[in-house]
Residue frames relative to the residue before (quaternion, step in Angstrom):
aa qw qx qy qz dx dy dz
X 1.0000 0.0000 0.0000 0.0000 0.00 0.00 0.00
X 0.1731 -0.7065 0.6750 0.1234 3.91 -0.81 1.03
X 0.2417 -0.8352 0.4174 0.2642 3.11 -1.24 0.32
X 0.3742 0.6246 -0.4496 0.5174 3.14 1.70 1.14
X 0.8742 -0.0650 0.1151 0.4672 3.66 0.58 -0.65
X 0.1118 -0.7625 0.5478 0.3256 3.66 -0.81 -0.22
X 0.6396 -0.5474 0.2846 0.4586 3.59 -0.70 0.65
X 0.7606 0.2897 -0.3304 0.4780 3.88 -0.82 1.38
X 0.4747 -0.7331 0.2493 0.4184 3.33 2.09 0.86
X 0.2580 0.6875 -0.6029 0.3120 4.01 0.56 0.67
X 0.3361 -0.7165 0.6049 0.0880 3.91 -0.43 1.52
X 0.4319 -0.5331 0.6558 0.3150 3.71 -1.20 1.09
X 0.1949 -0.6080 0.7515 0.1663 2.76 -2.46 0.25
X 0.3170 -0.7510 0.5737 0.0796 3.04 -1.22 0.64
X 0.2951 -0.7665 0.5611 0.1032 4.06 -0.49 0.90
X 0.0362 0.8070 -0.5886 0.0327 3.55 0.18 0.93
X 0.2624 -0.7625 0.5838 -0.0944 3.81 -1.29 1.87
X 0.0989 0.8032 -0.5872 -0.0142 3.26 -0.49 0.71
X 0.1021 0.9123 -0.3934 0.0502 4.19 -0.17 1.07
X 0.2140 -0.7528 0.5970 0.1765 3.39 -0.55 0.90
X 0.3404 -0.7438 0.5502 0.1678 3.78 -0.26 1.39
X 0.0786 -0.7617 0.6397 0.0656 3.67 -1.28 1.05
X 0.8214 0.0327 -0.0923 0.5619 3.30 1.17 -0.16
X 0.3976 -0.7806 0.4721 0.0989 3.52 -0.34 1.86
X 0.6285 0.4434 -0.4378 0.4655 3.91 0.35 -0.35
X 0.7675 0.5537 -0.2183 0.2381 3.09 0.78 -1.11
X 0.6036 0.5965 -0.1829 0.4964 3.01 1.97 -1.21
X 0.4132 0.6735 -0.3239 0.5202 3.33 1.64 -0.77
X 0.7235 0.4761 -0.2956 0.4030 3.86 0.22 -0.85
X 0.7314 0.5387 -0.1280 0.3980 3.01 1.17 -1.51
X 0.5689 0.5876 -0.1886 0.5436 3.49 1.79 -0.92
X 0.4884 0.3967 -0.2786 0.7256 4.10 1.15 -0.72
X 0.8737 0.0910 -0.3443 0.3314 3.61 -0.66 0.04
X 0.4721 0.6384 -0.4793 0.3740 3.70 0.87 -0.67
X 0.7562 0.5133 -0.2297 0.3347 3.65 0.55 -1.17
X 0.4908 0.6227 -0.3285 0.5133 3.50 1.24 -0.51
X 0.7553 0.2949 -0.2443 0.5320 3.52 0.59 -1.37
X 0.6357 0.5351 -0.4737 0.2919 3.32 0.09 0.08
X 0.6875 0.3262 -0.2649 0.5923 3.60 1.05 -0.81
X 0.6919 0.2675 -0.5612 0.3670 3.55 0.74 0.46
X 0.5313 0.5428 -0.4889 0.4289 3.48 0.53 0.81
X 0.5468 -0.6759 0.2409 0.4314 3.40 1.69 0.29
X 0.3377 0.6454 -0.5468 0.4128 3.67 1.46 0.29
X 0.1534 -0.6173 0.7670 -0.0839 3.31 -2.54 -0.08
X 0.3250 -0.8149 0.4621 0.1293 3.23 -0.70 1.49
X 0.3579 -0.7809 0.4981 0.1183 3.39 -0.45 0.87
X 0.7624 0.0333 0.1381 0.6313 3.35 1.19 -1.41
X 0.0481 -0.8934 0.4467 -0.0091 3.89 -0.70 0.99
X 0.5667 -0.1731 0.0486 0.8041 3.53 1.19 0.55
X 0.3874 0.6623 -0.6412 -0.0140 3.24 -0.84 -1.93
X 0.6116 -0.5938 0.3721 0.3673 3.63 -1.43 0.10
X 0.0918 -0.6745 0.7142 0.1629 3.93 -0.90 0.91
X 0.1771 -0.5375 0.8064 0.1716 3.06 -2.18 0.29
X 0.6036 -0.6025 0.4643 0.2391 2.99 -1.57 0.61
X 0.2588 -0.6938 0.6509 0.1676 4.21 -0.50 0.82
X 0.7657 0.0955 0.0891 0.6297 3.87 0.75 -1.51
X 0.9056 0.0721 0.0100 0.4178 3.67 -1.08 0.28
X 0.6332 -0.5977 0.2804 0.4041 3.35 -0.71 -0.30
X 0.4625 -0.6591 0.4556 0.3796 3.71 -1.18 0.74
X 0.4525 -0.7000 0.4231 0.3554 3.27 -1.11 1.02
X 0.5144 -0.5966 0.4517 0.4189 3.92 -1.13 0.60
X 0.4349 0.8160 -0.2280 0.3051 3.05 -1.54 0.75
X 0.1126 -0.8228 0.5010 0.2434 3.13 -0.39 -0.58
X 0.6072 -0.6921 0.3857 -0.0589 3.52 -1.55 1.58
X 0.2808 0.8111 -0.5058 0.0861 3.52 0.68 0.46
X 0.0585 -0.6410 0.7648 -0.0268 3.94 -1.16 0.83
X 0.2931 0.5915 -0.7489 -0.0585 2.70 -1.82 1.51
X 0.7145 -0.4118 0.5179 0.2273 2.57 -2.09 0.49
X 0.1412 0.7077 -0.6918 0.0246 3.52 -1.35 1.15
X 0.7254 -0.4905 0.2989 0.3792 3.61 -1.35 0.68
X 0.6400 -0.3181 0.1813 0.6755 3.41 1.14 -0.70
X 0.8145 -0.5269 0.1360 0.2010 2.87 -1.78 0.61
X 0.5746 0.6016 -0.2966 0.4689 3.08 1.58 -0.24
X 0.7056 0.4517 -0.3275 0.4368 3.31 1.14 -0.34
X 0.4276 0.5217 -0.4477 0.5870 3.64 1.41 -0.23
X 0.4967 0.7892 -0.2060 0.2968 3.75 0.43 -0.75
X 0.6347 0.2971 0.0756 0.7093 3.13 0.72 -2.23
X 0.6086 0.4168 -0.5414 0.4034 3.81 0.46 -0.33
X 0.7509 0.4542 -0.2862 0.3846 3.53 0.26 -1.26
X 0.6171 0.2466 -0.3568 0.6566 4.20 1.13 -0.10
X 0.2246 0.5466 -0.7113 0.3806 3.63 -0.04 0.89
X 0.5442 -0.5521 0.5887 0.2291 3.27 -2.07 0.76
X 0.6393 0.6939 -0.1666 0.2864 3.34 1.44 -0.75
X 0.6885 0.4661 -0.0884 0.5485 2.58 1.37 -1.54
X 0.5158 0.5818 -0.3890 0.4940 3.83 1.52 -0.78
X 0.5396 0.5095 -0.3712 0.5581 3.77 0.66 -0.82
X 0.7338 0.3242 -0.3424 0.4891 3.73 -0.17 -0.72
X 0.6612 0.5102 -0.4001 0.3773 3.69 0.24 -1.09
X 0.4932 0.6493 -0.3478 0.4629 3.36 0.96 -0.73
X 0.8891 0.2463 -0.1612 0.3506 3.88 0.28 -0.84
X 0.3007 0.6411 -0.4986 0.4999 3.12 2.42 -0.07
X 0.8666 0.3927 -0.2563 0.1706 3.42 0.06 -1.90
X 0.6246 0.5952 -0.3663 0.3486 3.07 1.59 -0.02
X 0.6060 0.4969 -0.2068 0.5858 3.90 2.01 -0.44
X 0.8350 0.2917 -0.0480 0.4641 3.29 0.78 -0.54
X 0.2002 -0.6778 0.6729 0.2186 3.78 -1.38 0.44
X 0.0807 -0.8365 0.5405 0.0413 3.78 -0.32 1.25
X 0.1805 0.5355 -0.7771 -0.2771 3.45 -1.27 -0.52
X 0.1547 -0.7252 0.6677 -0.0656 2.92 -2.43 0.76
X 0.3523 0.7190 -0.5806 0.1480 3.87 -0.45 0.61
X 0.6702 -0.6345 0.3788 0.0683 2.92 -1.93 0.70
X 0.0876 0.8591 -0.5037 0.0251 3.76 0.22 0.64
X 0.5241 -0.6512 0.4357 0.3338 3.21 -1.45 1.06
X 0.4893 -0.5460 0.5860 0.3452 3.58 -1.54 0.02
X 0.6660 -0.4851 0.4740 0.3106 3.09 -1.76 0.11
């Protein structure tokens, strides 16, 4: 997987998460399965919390997660997956998220 292109010019996508955690045991459950479905849907985590500093304005609280999908449709079909609904289900109960999909370059 490139993240500039796949071969017949299809542009990666990229799932950008932003989450203010309310409940850590729970989110913990949701974090061990969330990842599985993503790389089987052919995604890859680029970014998984880790520490941000601010460059402009303020970092959002939280935690930061960026992945990488083949193209946008397939980040797509991940997120209306039956699979992923099961998981989303225990994010929304541990966590306050926002989340959308943007094209690469």
């Amino acid at each position: 997987m490139t993240s500039w292109a796949e071969p017949g010019g299809t542009l990666a996508a990229y799932v950008i998460y932003q989450a203010e955690v309310l409940d850590a045991e729970r989110y913990e459950e949701y974090k061990a399965q969330a990842g599985p479905s993503i790389v089987a849907a052919g995604g890859r985590y680029l970014v998984r919390g880790g520490n941000a500093e601010a460059l402009e304005g303020d970092v959002p609280a939280g935690r930061t997660v960026v992945a990488e999908f083949p193209n946008r449709q397939a980040a797509l079909d991940w997120y209306a997956s039956a699979e992923y609904a099961a998981i989303r289900k225990l994010r929304e109960k541990a966590a306050r998220a926002t989340m959308y999909v943007v094209d690469g370059v």
